[in-house]
C-alpha positions in Angstrom: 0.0 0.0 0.0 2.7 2.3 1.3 4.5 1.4 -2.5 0.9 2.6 -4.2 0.8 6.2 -2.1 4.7 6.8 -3.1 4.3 6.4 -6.9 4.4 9.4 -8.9 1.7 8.0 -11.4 -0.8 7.4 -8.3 0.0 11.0 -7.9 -1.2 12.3 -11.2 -4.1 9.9 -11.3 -5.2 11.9 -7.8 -4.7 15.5 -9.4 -6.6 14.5 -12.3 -9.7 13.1 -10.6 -9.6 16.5 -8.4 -9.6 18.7 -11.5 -12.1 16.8 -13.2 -14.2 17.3 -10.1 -13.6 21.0 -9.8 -14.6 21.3 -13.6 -17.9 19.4 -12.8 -18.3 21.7 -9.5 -18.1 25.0 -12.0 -20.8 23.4 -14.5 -23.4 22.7 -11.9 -24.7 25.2 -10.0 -24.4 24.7 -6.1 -26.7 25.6 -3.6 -24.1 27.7 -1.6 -23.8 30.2 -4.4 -26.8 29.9 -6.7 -29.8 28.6 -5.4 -32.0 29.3 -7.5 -30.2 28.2 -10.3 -29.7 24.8 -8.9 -33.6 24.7 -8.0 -34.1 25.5 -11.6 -31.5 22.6 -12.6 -33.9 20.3 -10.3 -36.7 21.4 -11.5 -35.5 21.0 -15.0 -33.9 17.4 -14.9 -35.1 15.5 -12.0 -33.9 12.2 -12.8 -30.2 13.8 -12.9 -30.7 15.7 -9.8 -31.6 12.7 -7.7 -28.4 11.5 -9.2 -26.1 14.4 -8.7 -27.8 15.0 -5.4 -27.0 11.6 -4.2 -23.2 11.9 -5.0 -23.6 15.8 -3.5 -22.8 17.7 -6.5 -24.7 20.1 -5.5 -22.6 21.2 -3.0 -19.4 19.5 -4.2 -17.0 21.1 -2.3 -17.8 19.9 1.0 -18.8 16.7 0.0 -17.4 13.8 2.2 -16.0 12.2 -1.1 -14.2 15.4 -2.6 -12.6 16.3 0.9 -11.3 12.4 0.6 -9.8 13.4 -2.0 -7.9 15.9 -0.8 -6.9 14.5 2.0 -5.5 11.7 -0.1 -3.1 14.2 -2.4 -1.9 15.9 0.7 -0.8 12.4 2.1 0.4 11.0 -1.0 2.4 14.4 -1.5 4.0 13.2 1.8 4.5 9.7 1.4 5.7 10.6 -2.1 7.8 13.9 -2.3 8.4 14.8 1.8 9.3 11.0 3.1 12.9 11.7 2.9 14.6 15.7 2.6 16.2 16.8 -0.9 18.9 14.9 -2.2 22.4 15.5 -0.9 25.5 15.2 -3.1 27.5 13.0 -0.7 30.3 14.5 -1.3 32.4 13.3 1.9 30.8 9.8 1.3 32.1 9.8 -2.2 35.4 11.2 -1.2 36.6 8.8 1.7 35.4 5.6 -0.7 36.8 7.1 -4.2 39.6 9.2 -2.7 41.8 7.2 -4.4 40.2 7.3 -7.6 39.8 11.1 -8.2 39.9 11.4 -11.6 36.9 9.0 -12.0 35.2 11.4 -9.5 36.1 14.4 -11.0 35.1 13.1 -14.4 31.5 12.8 -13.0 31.1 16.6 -13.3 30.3 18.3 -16.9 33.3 20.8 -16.4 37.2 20.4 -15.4 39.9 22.1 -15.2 43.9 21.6 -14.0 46.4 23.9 -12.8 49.4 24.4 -10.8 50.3 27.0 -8.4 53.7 27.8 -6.8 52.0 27.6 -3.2 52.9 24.7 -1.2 50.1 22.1 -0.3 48.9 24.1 2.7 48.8 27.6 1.7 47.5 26.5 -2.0 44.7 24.7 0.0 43.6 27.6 1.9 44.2 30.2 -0.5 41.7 28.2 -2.7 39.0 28.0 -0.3 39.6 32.1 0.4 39.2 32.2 -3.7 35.9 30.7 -3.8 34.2 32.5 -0.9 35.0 35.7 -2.5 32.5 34.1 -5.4 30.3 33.4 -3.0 30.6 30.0 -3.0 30.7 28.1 0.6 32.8 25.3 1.4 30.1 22.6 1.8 32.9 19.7 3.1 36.8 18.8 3.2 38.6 15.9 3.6 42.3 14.2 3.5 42.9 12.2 0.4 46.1 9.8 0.4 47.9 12.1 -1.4 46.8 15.4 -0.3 43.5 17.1 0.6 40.1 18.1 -0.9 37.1 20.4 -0.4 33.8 20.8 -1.8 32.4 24.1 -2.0 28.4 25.0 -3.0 26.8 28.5 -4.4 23.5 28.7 -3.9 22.4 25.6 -2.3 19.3 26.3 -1.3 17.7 25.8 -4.6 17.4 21.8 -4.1 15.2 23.2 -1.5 12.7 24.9 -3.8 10.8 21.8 -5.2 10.9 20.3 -1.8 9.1 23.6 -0.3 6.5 23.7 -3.0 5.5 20.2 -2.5 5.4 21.3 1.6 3.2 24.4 0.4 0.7 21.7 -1.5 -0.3 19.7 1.2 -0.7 23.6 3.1 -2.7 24.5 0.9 -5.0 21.2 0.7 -4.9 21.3 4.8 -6.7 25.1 4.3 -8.8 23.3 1.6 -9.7 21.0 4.1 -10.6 23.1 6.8 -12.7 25.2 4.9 -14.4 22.3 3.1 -15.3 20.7 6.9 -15.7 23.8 9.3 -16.3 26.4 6.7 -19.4 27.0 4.5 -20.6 29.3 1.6 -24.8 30.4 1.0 -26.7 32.6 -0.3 -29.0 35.0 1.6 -31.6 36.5 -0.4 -33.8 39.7 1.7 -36.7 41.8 0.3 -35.5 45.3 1.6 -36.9 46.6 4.9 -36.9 42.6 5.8 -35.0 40.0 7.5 -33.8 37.0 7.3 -32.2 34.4 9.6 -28.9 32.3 7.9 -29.1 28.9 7.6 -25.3 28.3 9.0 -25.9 30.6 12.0 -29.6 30.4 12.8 -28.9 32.5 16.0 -27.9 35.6 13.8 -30.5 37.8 11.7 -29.8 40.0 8.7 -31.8 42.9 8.0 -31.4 45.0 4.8 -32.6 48.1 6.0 -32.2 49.7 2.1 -31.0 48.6 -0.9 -30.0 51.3 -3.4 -29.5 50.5 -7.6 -28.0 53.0 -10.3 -28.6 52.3 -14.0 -26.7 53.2 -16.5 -28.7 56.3 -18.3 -31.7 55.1 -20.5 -31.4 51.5 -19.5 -32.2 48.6 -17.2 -28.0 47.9 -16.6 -26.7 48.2 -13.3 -24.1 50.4 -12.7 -23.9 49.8 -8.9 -26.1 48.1 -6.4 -25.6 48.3 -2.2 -27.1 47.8 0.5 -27.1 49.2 4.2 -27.0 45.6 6.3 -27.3 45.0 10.1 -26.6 41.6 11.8 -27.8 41.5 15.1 -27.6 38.3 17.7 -31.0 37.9 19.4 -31.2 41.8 20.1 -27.6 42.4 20.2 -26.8 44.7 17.4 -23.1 42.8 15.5 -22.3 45.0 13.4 -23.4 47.4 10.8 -22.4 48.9 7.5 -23.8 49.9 3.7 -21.8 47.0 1.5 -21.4 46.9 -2.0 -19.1 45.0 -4.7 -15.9 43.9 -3.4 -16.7 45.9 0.0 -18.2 43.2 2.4 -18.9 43.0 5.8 -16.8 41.4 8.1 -17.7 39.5 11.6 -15.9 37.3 13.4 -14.2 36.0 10.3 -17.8 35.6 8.8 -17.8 37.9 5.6 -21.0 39.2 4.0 -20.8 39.8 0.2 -23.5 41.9 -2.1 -23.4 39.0 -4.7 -26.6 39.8 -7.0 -30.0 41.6 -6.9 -33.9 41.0 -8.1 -37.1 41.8 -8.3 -39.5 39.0 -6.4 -42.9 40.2 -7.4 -43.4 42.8 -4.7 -43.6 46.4 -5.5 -44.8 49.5 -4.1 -46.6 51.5 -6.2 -47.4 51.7 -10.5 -48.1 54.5 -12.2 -50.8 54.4 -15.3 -50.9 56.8 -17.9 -53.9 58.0 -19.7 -53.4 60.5 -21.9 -51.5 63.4 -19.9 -53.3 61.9 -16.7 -50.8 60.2 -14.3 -52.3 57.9 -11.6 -50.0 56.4 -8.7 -51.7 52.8 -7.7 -50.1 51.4 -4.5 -50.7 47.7 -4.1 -53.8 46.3 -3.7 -55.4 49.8 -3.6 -58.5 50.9 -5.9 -58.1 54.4 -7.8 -60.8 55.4 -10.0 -60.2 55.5 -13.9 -61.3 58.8 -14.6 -64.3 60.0 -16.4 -65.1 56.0 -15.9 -67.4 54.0 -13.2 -64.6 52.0 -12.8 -61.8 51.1 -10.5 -58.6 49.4 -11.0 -56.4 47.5 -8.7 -52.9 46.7 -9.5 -52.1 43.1 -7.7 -49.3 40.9 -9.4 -46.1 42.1 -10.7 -43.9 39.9 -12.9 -40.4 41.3 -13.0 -39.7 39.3 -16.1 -42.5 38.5 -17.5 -43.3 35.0 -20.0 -46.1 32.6 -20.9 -45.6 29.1 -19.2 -48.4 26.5 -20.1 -50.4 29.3 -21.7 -50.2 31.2 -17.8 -48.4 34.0 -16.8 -45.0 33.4 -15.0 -41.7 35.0 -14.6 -38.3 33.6 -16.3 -36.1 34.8 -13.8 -35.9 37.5 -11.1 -34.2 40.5 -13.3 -36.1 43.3 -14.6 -35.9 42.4 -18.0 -39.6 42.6 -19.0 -41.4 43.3 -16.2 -45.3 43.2 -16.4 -48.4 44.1 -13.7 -51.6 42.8 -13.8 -54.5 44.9 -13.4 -58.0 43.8 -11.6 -61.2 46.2 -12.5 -63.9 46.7 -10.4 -67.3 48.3 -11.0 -70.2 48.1 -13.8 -72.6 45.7 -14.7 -70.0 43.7 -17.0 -66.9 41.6 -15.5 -63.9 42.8 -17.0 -61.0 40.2 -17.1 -58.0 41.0 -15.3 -55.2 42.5 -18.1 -51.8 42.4 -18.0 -49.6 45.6 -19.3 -46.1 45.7 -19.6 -43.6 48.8 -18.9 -41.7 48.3 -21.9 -43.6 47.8 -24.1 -46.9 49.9 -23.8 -49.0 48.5 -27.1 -48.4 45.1 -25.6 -51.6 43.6 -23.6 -52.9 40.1 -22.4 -56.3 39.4 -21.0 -56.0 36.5 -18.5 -59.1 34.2 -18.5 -60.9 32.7 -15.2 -58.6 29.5 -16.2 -55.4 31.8 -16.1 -54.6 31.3 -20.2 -53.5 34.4 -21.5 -55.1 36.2 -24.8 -54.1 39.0 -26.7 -56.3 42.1 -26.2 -56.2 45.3 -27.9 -54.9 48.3 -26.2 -56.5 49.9 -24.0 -56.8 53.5 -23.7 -54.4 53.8 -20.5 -50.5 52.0 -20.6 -48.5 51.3 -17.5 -45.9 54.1 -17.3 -43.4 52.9 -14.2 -43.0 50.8 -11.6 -41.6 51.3 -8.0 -40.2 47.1 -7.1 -39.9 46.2 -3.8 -35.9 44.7 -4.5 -34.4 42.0 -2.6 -30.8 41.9 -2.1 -28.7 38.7 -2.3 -26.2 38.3 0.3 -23.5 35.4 0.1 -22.4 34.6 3.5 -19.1 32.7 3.6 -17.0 31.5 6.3 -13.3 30.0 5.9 -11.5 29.3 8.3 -9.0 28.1 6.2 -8.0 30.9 4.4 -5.0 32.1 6.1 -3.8 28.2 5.9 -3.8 28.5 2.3 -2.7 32.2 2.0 0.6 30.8 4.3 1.1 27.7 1.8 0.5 30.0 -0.9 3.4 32.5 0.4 5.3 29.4 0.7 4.9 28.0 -2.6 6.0 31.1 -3.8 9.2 31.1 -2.0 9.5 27.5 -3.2 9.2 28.4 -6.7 11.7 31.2 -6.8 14.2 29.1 -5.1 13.8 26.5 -7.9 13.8 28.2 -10.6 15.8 31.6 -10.3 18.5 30.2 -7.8 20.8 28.4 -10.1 23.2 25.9 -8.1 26.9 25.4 -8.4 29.0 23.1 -7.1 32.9 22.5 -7.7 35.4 19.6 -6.5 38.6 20.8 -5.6 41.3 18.5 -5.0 44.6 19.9 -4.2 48.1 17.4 -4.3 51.6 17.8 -3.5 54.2 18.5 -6.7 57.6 19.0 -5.7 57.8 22.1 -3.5 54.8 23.3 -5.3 50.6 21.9 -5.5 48.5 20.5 -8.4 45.0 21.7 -8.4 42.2 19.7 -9.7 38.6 21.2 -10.0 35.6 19.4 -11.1 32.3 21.8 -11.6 28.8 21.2 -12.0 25.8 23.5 -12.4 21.5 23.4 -12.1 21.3 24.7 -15.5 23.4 22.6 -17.6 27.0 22.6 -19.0 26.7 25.6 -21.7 25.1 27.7 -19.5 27.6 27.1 -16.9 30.8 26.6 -19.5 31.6 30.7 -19.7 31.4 30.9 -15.9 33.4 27.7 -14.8 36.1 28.8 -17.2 36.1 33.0 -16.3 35.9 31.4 -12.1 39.2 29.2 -12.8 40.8 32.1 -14.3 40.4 34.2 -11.2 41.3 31.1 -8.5 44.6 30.4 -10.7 44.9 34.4 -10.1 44.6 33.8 -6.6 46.7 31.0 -5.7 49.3 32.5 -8.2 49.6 35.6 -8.3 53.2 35.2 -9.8 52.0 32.4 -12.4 54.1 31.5 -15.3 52.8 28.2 -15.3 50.7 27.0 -17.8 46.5 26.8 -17.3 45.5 23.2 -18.9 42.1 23.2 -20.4 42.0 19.8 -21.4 40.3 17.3 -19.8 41.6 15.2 -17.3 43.2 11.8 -18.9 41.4 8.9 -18.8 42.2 7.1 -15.7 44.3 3.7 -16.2 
């Protein structure tokens, strides 16, 4: 089992069954963040939504079976990637069981050079570890070899810890994913202005929208910006206050309060019918005389986007995109059918029959000139305690992957040998990025450390590689 959670492919398998579950969360709507789309999805396919419901896909991101998930990348991570820390180069290792052998050991590394210097063993030694901390370079280990001595020395070596941190970051960053998906939760709060409503998460706290406020761009029905002025109180204990809008919640006790989206329910205040240069303001359910008629007219039923379903009335969704009042007349010896009128479109008029099927009508000689809605406001309510989990493993992956990728390693072998009164220096270099990228470097580096072991040098700098060892 332990062999299974360790294998890379296991791994991949994992991230692909998360992201193709994270692409089904984003095509069906969730109850947290939509609900009435997700009723309409229901209401739409309800053999599928038994289905879907069953597996929770309708709230998919705390389901027990996507939160496995999870959990099982973040151990696999660990059993995989953070079992055992980033690979060392085991350079003393290496050294005391090939010291004898150094050319095979230097020939391990894409770049070599060799070099004398006029400094005897000790001094030559020393002077070439002073060399390569001046670069910057740190002496990682030394050691005796039979014939003289040997260092290693590193240049940025923190960058085998880059892949090793953004693998630690992952499994942060599922542990947030984790917390949010069990202790957090996301819904959707909508409240007719002037109303309240208690949350489903919280029952002990109740919102009120005291006003909601909309701005249209000139000449249209397109919001230019919607807020409204929310209280939260705790039985009578008033939590906080404050007029949100877009991107300016409010926040309590780590429990934030978005203005997500508006509509229209069907309530509204008052209509206003036109008849001829003769403006009359109808409040709900209120009788006003027509004029010059024995009859009186009720407005009662507001459709905010008004469409025929099964020959009735009915609204397609909660925006103001066609809204539409019905009218109720009362008076004279002849019944007059209720008639519907719409605001945008004033030679439009149904006639709604006892049976509630709709007819065209002619116009009448009144149209319905505006309409004051009673809005609701809809207020997503979300809670994550995990967010400052993921916004640590997120900081973290970002160190990771600068580490990795714009630290660029170095490491040279240095073996330094006894030649008469003088030393023989052998370097073997290596680098993150490859030998061409590191060719102009190693070669510009040796120049200075034969400057700096002999700075009297008429000896002659070898280029060649080091002979093949016999």
């Amino acid at each position: 089992m332990t062999k299974l959670f360790r294998s890379v492919r296991f791994n991949i398998f994992l991230g692909a069954a998360i992201t193709l579950a994270a692409a089904v969360g984003t095509l069906i709507p969730q109850l947290g963040e939509a609900p009435e789309k997700a009723a309409a999805f229901q209401g739409a396919h309800p053999q599928w939504s038994r289905l879907f419901d069953f597996f929770g896909f309708f709230d998919l991101y705390h389901a027990w079976w996507f939160m496995g998930l999870l959990g099982l990348m973040a151990l696999d991570i660990v059993l995989c990637q953070l079992w055992s820390p980033p690979p060392q180069f085991a350079c003393e290792e290496e050294a005391s069981s090939r010291s004898s052998r150094k050319e095979a050991t230097l020939r391990r590394n894409p770049h070599q050079a060799l070099f004398a210097s006029r400094l005897p063993l000790e001094r030559a030694f020393a002077q070439a570890q002073r060399g390569l901390a001046a670069q910057g370079y740190r002496i990682a280990a030394d050691f005796a070899t039979p014939a003289g001595a040997a260092f290693v020395a590193t240049k940025h070596g923190l960058q085998r810890w880059g892949s090793y941190l953004a693998h630690i970051a992952f499994v942060v960053i599922l542990a947030g994913a984790l917390v949010k998906g069990i202790f957090g939760f996301v819904e959707m709060v909508p409240v007719m202005e002037g109303r309240s409503q208690a949350l489903q998460h919280k029952p002990q706290w109740e919102l009120f929208v005291d006003k909601f406020s909309v701005k249209y761009y000139d000449g249209t029905r397109e919001p230019k910006d919607f807020a409204s002025r929310l209280r939260v109180k705790q039985g009578g204990a008033l939590l906080a206050q404050k007029t949100i809008r877009v991107n300016a919640p409010l926040d309590i006790q780590g429990v934030r309060f978005y203005q997500a989206t508006w509509g229209a329910g069907g309530d509204f205040r008052s209509v206003t019918l036109k008849a001829g240069d003769v403006f009359t303001e109808l409040p709900r359910h209120a009788r006003r005389r027509i004029a010059g008629t024995p009859f009186e007219v009720e407005a009662d039923v507001m459709m905010p986007n008004f469409t025929a379903e099964d020959g009735g009335p009915a609204t397609a969704s909660l925006d103001l995109d066609n809204p539409a009042v019905r009218f109720i007349f009362h008076g004279g010896a002849r019944k007059i059918r209720p008639l519907w009128l719409f605001e945008n479109d004033p030679q439009h008029c149904l006639v709604e029959g006892e049976d509630g099927a709709l007819t065209h009508a002619p116009k009448p000689p009144f149209e319905l000139a505006a309409i004051d809605p009673v809005l609701f406001s809809g207020i997503q309510v979300a809670y994550d305690p995990g967010y400052k989990i993921v916004l640590a493993g997120s900081g973290l992956w970002l160190i990771g992957t600068i580490m990795l990728f714009y630290l660029h390693r170095r490491r040279l072998w240095v073996i330094v040998e006894p030649q008469g009164g003088a030393s023989c220096v052998s370097v073997g270099g290596w680098s993150s990025r490859g030998a061409q990228d590191f060719e102009a470097e190693f070669g510009l580096l040796m120049e200075r450390l034969r400057a700096e072991m002999e700075p009297r040098s008429d000896l002659a700098l070898s280029r060649n590689p080091l002979p093949e060892a016999s």
